[in-house]
C-alpha positions as CSV (number, residue, x, y, z in Angstrom):
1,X,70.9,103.1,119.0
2,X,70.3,99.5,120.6
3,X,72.0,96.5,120.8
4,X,70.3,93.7,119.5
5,X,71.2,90.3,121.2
6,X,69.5,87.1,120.2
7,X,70.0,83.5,121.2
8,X,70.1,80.8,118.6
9,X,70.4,77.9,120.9
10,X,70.0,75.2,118.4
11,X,72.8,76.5,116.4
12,X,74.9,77.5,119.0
13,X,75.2,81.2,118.6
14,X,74.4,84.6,119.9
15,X,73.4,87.1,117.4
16,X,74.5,90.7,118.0
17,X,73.6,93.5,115.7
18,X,74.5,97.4,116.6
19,X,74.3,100.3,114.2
20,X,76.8,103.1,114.7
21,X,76.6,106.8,113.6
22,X,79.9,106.6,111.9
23,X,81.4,105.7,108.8
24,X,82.2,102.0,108.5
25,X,86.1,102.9,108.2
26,X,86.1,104.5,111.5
27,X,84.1,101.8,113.2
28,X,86.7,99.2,111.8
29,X,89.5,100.8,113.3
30,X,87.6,101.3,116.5
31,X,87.4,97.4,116.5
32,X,90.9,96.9,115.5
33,X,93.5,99.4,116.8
34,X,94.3,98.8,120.4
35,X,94.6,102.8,121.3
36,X,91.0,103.3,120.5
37,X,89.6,99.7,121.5
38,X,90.7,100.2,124.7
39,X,88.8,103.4,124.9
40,X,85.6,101.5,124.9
41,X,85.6,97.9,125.2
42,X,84.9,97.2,128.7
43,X,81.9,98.0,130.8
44,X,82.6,101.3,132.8
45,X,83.6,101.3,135.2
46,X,86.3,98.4,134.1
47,X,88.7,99.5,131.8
48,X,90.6,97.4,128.8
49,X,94.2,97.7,129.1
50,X,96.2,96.5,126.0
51,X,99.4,94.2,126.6
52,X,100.0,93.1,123.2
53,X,98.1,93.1,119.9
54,X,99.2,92.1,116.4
55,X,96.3,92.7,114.0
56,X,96.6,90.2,111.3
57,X,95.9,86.6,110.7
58,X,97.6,84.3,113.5
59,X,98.1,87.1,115.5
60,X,96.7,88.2,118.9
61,X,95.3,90.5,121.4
62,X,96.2,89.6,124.8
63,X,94.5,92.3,126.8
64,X,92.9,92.5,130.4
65,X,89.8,94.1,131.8
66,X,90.7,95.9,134.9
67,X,88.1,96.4,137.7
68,X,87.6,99.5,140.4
69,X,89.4,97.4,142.9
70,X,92.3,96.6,140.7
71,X,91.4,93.1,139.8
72,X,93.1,91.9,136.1
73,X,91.0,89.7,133.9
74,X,92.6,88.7,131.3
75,X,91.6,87.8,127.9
76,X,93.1,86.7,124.6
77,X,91.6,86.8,120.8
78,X,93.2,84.5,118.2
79,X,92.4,86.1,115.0
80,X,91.4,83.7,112.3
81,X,90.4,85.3,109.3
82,X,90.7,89.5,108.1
83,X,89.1,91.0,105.2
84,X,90.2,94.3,105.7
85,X,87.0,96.7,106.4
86,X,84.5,93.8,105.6
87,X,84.9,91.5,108.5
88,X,87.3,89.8,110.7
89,X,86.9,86.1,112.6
90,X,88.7,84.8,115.8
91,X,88.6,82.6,119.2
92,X,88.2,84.5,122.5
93,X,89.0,83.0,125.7
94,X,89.7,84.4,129.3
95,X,93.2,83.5,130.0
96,X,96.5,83.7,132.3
97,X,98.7,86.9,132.0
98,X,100.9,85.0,129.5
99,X,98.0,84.6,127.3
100,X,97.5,80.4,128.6
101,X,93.6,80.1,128.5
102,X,91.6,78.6,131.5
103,X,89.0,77.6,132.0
104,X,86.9,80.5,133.7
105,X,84.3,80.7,130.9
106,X,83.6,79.0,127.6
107,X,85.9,80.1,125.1
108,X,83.8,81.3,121.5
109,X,84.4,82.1,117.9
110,X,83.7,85.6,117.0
111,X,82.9,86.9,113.4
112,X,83.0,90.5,113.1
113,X,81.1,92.0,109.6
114,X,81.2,95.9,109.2
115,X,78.0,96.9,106.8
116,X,78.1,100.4,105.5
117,X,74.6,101.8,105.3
118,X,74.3,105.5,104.5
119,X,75.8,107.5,106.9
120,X,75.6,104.8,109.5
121,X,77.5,101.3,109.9
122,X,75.5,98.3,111.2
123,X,78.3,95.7,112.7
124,X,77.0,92.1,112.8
125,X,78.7,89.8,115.2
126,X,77.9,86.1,115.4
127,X,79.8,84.2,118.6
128,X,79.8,80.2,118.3
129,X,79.9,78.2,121.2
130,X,81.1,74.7,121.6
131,X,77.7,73.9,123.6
132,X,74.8,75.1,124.2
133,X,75.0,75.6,128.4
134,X,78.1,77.9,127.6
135,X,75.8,80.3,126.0
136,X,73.7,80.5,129.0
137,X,76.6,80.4,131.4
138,X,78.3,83.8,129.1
139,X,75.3,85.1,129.6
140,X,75.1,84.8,133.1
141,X,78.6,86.2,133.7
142,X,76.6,89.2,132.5
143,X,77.7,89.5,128.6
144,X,74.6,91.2,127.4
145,X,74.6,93.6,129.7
146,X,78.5,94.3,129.5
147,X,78.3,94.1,126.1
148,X,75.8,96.8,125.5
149,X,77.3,98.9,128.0
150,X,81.0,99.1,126.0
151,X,78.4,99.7,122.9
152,X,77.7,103.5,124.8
153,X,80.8,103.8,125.0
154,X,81.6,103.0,121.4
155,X,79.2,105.7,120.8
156,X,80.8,108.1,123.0
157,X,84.4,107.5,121.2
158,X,82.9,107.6,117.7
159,X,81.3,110.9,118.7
160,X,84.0,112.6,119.4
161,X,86.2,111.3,116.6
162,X,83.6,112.8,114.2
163,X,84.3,115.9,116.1
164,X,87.7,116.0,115.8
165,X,88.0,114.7,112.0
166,X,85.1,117.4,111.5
167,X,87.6,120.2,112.9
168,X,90.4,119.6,111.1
């Protein structure tokens, strides 16, 4: 599978699309429980590490990406909106430890939207930025390529929950 990233510059937006070989319920809760997010959302050889998540409107995950050489980056998402197993909306931003935001990158509204399709789910994210140059300064930071890159891993995870909800 491939991830699809498109630039939408006069609107603002990145388009992401990404089919997975899973059912759209496990996706979701790939996306959305910290024990299994953390099992693929950063690039390898980063890994996520959950400090705090509270799944639900005005609530927060305040997580950090931690490099080889034991740097923290940390990150918040604000979730905005929830429809459970449909979609899910919220502001990202690269922050302090106690969740302040800074000023590192351009923060960006995420929408989340889980399409079942057969045996497969297609996930459809749209990020909004406040400018256009923040689009091109995300992706310089390397966001498509890190992007795809926890996709394979999303794979990987999904894989071998199939497995394991196949041998039970």
């Amino acid at each position: 599978m491939k991830t699809e990233i498109k630039k939408d510059l006069a609107n603002k937006k990145l388009h992401v699309i990404r089919r997975f070989k899973a059912p759209a319920t496990m996706v979701w809760r790939a996306w959305t429980e910290p024990q299994l997010l953390e099992q693929w959302w950063a690039p390898k050889p980063y890994l996520a590490i959950t400090k705090s998540m509270d799944f639900r409107e005005g609530g927060l995950w305040l997580y950090y990406m931690l490099s080889p050489e034991g740097e923290k980056h940390w990150c918040r998402l604000d979730y905005l909106s929830i429809v459970l197993h449909d979609y899910y909306t919220g502001k990202d931003a690269f922050c302090a430890e106690d969740g302040t935001p800074n000023t590192i990158a351009p923060s960006m509204h995420w929408k989340n939207k889980f399409l079942s399709e057969n045996e497969e789910t297609k996930v459809v994210v749209e990020i909004t930025f406040e400018k256009e140059e923040d689009i091109e300064k995300i992706i310089e930071m390397g966001f498509n390529e890190g992007f795809t890159m926890a996709h394979g891993n999303l794979d990987e995870l999904l894989e071998r929950l199939m497995t394991q909800s196949i041998s039970q």
